[in-house]
C-alpha positions as CSV (number, residue, x, y, z in Angstrom):
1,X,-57.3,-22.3,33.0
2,X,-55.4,-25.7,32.3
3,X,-52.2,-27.7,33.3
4,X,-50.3,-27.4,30.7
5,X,-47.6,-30.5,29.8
6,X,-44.6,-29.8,27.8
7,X,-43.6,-33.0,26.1
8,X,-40.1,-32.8,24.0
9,X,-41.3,-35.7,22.2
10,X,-44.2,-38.1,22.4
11,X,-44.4,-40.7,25.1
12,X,-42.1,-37.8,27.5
13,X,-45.5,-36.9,29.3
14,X,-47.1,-40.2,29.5
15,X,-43.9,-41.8,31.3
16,X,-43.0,-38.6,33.3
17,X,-46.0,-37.4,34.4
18,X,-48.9,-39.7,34.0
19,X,-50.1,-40.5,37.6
20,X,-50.3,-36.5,38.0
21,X,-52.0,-36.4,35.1
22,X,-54.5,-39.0,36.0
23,X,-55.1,-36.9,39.3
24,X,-55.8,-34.3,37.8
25,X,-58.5,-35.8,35.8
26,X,-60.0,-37.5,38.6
27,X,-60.0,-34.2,39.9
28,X,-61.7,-32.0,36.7
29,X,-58.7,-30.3,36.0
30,X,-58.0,-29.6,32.5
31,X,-54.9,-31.4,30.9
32,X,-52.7,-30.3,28.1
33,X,-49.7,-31.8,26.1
34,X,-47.6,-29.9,23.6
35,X,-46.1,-32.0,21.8
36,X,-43.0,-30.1,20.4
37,X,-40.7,-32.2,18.6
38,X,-42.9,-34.6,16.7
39,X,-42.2,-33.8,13.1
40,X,-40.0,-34.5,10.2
41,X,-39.0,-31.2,8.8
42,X,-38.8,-27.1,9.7
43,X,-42.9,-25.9,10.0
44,X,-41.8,-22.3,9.1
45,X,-41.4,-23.4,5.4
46,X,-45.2,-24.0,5.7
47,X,-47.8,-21.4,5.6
48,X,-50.5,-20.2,8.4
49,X,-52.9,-22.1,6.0
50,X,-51.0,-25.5,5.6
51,X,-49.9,-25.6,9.2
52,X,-53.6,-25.0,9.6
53,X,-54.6,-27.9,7.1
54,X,-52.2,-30.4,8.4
55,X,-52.9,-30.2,12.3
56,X,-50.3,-28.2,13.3
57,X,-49.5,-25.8,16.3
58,X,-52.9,-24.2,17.2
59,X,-54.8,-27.6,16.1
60,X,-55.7,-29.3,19.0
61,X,-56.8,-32.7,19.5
62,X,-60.0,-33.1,22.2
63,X,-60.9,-36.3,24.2
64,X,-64.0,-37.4,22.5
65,X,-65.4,-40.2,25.2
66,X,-69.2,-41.7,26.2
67,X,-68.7,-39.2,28.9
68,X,-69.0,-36.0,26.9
69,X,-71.5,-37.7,24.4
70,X,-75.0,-37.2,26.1
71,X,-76.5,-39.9,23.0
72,X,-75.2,-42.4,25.4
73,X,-77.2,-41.1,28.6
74,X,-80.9,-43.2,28.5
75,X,-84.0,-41.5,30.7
76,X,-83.7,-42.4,34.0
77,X,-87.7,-42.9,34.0
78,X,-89.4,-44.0,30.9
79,X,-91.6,-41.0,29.6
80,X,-95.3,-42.4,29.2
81,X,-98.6,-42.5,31.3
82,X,-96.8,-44.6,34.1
83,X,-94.2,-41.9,34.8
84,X,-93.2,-40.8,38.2
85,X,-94.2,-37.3,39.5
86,X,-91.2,-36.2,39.0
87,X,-90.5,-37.2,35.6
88,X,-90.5,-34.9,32.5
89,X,-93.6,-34.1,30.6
90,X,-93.5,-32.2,27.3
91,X,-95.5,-29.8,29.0
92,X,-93.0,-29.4,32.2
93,X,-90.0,-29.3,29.5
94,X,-91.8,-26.2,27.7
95,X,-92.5,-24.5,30.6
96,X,-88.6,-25.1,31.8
97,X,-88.2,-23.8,28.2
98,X,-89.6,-20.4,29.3
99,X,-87.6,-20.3,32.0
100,X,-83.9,-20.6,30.4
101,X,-85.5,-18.4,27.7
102,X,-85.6,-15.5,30.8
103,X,-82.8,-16.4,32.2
104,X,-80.6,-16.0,28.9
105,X,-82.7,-12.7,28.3
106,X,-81.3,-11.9,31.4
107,X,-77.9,-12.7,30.8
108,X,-77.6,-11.1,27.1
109,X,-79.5,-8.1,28.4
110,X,-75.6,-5.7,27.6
111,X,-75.3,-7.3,24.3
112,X,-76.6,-6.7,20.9
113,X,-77.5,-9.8,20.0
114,X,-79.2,-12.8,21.7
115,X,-78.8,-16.7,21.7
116,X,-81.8,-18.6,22.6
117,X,-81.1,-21.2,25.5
118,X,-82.0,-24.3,24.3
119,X,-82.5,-27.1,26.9
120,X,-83.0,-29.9,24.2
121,X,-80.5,-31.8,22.4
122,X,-81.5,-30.3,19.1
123,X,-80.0,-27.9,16.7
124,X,-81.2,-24.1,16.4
125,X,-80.3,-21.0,15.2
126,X,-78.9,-23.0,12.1
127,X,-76.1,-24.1,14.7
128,X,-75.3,-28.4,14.3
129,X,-75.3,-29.7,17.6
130,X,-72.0,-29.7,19.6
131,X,-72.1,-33.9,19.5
132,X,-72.5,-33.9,15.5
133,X,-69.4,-31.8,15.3
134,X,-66.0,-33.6,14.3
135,X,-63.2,-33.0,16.9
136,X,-60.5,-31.0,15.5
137,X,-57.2,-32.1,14.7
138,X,-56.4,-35.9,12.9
139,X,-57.6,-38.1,15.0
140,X,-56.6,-41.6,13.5
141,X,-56.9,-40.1,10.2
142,X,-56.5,-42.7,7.2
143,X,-53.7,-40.7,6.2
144,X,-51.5,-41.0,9.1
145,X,-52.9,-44.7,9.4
146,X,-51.2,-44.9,6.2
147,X,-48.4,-43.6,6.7
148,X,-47.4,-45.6,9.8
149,X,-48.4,-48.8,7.9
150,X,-45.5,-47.8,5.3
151,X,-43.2,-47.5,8.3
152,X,-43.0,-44.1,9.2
153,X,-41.8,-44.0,12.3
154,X,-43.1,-39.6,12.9
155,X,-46.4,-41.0,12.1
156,X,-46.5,-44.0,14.0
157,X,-45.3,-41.7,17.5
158,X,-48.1,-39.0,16.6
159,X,-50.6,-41.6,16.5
160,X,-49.2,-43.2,19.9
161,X,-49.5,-39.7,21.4
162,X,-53.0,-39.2,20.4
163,X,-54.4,-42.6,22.1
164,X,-52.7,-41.4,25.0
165,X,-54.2,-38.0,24.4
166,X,-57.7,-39.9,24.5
167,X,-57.1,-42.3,26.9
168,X,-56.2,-39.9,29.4
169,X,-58.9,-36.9,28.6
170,X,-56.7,-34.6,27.5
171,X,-56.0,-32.5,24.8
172,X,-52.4,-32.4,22.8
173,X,-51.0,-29.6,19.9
174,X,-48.5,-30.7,17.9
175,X,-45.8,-28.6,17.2
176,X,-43.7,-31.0,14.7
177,X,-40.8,-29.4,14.8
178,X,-38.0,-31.5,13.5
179,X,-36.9,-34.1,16.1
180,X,-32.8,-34.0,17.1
181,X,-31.7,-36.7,14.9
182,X,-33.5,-34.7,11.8
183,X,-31.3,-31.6,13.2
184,X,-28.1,-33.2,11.9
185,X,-27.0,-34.7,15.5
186,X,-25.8,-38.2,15.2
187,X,-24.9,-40.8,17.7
188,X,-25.5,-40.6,21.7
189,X,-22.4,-38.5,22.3
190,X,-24.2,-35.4,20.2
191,X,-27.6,-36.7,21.5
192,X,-26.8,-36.2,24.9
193,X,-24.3,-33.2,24.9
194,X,-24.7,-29.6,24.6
195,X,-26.9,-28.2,22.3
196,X,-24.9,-26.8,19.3
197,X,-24.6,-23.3,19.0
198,X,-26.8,-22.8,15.6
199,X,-29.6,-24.9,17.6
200,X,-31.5,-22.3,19.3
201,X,-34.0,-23.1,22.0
202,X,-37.7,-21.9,20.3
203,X,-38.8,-19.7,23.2
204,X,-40.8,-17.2,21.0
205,X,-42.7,-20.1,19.1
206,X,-43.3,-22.2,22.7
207,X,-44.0,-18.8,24.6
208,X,-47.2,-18.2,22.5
209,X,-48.4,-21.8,22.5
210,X,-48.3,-22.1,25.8
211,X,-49.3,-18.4,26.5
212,X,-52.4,-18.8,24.5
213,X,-53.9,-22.0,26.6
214,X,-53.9,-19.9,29.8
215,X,-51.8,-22.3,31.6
216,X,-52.6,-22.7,35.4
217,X,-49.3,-24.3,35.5
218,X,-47.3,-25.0,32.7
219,X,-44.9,-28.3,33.0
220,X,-41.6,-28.4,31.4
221,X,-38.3,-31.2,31.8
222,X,-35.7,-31.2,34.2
223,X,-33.5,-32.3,31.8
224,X,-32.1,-35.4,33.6
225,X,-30.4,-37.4,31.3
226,X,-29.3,-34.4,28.8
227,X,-30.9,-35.3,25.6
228,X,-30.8,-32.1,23.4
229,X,-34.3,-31.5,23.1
230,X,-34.7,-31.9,26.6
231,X,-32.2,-29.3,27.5
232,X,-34.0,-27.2,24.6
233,X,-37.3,-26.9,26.2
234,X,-35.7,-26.8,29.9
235,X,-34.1,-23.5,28.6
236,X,-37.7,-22.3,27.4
237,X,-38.4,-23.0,30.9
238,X,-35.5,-20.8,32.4
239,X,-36.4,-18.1,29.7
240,X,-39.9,-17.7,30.8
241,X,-38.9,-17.4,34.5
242,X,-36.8,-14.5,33.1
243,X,-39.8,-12.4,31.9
244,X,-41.2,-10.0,33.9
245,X,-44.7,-9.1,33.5
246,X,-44.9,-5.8,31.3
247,X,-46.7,-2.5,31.9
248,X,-48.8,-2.8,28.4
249,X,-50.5,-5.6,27.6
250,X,-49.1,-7.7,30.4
251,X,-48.3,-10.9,30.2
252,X,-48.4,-13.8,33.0
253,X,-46.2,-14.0,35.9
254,X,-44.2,-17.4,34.8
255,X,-43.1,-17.8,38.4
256,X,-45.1,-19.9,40.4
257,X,-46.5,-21.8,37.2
258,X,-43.2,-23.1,35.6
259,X,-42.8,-26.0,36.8
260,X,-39.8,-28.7,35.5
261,X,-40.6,-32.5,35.8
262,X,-38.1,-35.3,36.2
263,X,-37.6,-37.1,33.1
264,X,-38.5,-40.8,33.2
265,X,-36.6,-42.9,32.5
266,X,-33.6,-40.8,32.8
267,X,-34.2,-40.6,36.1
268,X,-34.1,-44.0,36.8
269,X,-31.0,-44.9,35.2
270,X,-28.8,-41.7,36.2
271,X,-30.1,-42.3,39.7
272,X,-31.6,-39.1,39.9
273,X,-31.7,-38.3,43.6
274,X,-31.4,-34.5,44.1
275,X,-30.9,-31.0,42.1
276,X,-27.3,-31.3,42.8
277,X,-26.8,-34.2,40.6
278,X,-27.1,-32.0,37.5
279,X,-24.4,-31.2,35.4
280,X,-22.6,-28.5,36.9
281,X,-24.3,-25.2,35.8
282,X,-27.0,-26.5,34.6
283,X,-29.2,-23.8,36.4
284,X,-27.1,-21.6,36.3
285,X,-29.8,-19.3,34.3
286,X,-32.5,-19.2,36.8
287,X,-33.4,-15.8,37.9
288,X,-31.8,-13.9,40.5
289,X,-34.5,-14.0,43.3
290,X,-36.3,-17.5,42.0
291,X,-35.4,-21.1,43.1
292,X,-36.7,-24.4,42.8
293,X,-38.5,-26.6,45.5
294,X,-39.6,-30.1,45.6
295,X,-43.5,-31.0,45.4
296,X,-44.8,-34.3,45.6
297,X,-47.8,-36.3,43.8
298,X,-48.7,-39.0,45.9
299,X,-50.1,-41.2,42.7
300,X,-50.9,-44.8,44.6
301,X,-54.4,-44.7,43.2
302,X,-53.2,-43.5,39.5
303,X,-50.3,-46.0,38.7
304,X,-51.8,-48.3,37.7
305,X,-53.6,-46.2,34.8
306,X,-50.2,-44.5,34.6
307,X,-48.7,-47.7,33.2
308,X,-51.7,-48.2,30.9
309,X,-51.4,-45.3,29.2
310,X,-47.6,-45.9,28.9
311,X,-48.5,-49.2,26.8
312,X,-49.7,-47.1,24.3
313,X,-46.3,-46.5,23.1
314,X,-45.7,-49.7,21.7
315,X,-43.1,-48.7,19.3
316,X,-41.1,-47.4,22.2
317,X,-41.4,-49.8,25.2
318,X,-39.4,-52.7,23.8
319,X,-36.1,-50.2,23.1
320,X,-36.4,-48.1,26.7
321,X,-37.4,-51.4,28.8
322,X,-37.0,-54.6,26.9
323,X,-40.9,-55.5,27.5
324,X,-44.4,-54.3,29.2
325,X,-43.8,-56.9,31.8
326,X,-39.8,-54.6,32.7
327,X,-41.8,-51.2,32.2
328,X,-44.7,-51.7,34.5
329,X,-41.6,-52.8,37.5
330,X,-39.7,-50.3,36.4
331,X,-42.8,-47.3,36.7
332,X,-43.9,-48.8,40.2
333,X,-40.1,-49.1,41.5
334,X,-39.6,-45.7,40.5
335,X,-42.1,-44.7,42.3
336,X,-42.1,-46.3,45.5
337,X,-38.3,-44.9,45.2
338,X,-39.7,-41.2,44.9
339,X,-42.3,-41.8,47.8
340,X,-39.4,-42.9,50.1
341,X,-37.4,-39.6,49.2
342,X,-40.3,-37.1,50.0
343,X,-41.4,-39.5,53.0
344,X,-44.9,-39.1,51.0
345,X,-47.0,-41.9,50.2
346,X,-46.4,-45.3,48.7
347,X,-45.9,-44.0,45.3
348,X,-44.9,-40.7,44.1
349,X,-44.1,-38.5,41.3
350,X,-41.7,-35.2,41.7
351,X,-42.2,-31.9,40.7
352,X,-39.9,-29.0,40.6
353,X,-41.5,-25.6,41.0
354,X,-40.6,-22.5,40.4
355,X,-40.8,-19.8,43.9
356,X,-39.7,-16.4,44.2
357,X,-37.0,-16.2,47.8
């Protein structure tokens, strides 16, 4: 089970929701970020195998930190003739040996085949250790190195997103379908307007990505501010709360874990206050039977970090703020604004979630 953080573009999360992600964390929840409009071009000209090959959709992109790394954990005692009682001997480690040997006997006792528990970190069974393994995905491949270094600006956003992904321990897909302006919409009157008619939401294609990570909750935008990809994956929101779970095979129950986020900074600078201040109809899809409630992150302790991991978006913070220095006010103000509204706190973020009446 994981939290699972729709993000129309890169940087959408971090600026949206990173104190609640940072909670989160603190707290040993699992974090996700699908990254859906991160690419260039249409991914269904590609094949299974090249989307495969080139990191997309089911490639995902795992925090790879000294804390999962047990090559950086020294003995606490130093193993020689001065050790303390309670120390480990190579005789006390084989005889703990025997023991996780029973105990995955025990445990494999149904099965046809059996793993031997290994406590050491060493390979067996022909299996590398888990450490020696690459993390999948592109991490900070020369490639994509490359190809922000020519200037391209797709590349230069994935790679923001995936120090994000890393500095905040969680792990992001990339979906790279074709950002808005790669759609054909031009100027910030089609940008922010309705959705053309031939520009489809991708439920099916978001409905098994996010399916398939067995999403505690899944996180999706409000749509404050109406850029077109927002609205997009606001109606994959709506469209999930639709579904019902089915008799064969059922699927999740998407009320209760769709959840829709307020964009930031659109909701600073439309003065985003309440549901009503939506364009008329706007919700006008949800359910008969499901509405929308306000829940409140208290993230005092996790702003900080939450304005850290927004520096990582270099290429963006001088065009949404004018400077680090006008983001970092503008994240805390924000905040404090959101604290005063739900009378939580000193510093909040606001969640919309979805409830059955």
């Amino acid at each position: 089970m994981t939290h699972v953080f729709v993000a129309p573009h890169p940087d959408d999360v971090a600026l949206s929701c990173g104190g609640l992600i940072a909670g989160l964390r603190e707290l040993g929840q699992n974090v996700s970020i699908l990254t859906v409009f991160s690419g260039t071009g249409d991914p269904n000209l590609l094949t299974a195998y090249q989307r495969e090959a080139l990191g997309f959709g089911s490639k995902a992109i795992w925090p790879a930190t000294e804390a999962f790394n047990r090559a950086n954990l020294a003995n606490d005692y130093p193993i020689d003739e001065t050790q303390a009682p309670w120390a480990a001997s190579p005789d006390r480690l084989d005889e703990t040996q025997r023991e996780a040997d029973a105990s995955a006997r025990r445990f494999w006792q149904r099965s046809s085949w059996y793993r031997r528990a290994d406590i050491h970190n060493r390979a067996t069974e022909g299996q590398p250790l888990v450490d020696d393994v690459p993390q999948q995905g592109a991490v900070l491949t020369a490639e994509l190195i490359e190809a922000e270094e020519a200037g391209a600006i797709a590349a230069a956003r994935r790679l923001e997103d995936e120090r994000y992904a890393l500095f905040a321990e969680a792990s992001v897909v990339f979906l790279d379908l074709a950002d808005a302006v790669y759609r054909g919409y031009e100027g910030d009157a089609e940008l922010l307007g309705v959705p053309r008619p031939d520009d489809a939401a991708p439920v099916d294609l978001l409905r098994r990505e996010i399916a398939r990570l067995e999403p505690q909750r899944v996180y999706l935008p409000l749509g404050v501010g109406n850029h077109v990809d927002h609205q997009l994956m606001r109606e994959v929101g709506l469209a999930l709360l639709e579904e019902t779970p089915a008799w064969i095979m059922p699927g999740p129950d998407w009320v209760g874990r769709v959840v829709f986020y307020e964009d930031f900074p659109y909701a600073l600078w439309r003065d985003f206050n309440h549901l009503a201040d939506l364009p008329a109809g706007t919700l006008d899809a949800l359910p008969d039977g499901v509405s929308l409630y306000p829940e409140y992150a208290e993230i005092s302790d996790q702003v900080e970090r939450k304005v850290s991991g927004v520096t990582l978006y270099a290429s963006q913070i001088d065009r949404l703020f004018g400077g680090r220095r006008q983001m970092a006010d503008a994240v805390r103000a924000h905040a404090r604004k959101v604290a005063a509204i739900g009378a939580t706190g000193s510093m909040a973020e606001r969640y919309w979630v979805s409830t059955r009446i």
